[in-house]
C-alpha positions, 0 to 999 in steps of 0.5 A: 243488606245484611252480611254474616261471616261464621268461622268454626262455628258449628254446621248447624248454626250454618244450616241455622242461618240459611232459613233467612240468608243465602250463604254465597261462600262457606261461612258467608251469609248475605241477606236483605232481614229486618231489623229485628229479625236481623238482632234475633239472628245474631243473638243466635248466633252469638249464643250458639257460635261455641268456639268460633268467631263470628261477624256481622255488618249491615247497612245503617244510616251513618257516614260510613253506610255501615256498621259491623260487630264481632263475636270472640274476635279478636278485631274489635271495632273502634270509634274513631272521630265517629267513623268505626274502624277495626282494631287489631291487635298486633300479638307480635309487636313485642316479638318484632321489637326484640328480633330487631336488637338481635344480629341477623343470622349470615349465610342461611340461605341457599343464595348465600351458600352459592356465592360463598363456596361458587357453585350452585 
């Protein structure tokens, strides 16, 4: 089982992709391909994705039963004591941590203004 996930890639690497796999959802391509039809379809999509992302995962004889790559995606998969899993990346780590030595702001929300003044 072979399944391919296409974001803003172009309609025709999509009409591309319906000669040899069903599109269940838009950008969601399930499918049964050989090996070899399956790397030939994901170098295509790879070479003509443009600025979008895409995903492929398929069956393979390993623990997991799986295995996926991705195409300028920011969630790379990681081996990790022989299982692959994903990693994100968290852009807002930072953010968070610099938030967190900040006061938090009082009386901003509607809640707030009811209790202080009484009224709705």
């Amino acid at each position: 089982m072979t399944v391919v996930v296409l974001t803003n890639c172009p309609a025709g690497l999509r009409g591309f992709l319906t000669r040899w796999l069903l599109e269940i959802s838009p950008g969601v391509f399930l499918g049964a391909p050989s090996t070899r039809v399956r790397e030939a379809l994901w170098e295509e999509v790879r070479q003509y994705a443009g600025q979008g992302r895409a995903l492929l995962a398929y069956q393979t004889n390993n623990e997991q039963g799986y295995t996926f790559e991705t195409h300028d995606h920011s969630w790379h998969p990681t081996d990790h004591e022989g299982l692959t899993l994903i990693h994100r990346p968290n852009p807002s780590a930072r953010g968070a941590a610099q938030r967190s030595t900040e006061t938090p702001r009082q009386g901003w929300s509607k809640a707030s203004k009811r209790r202080k003044y009484g009224g709705r």
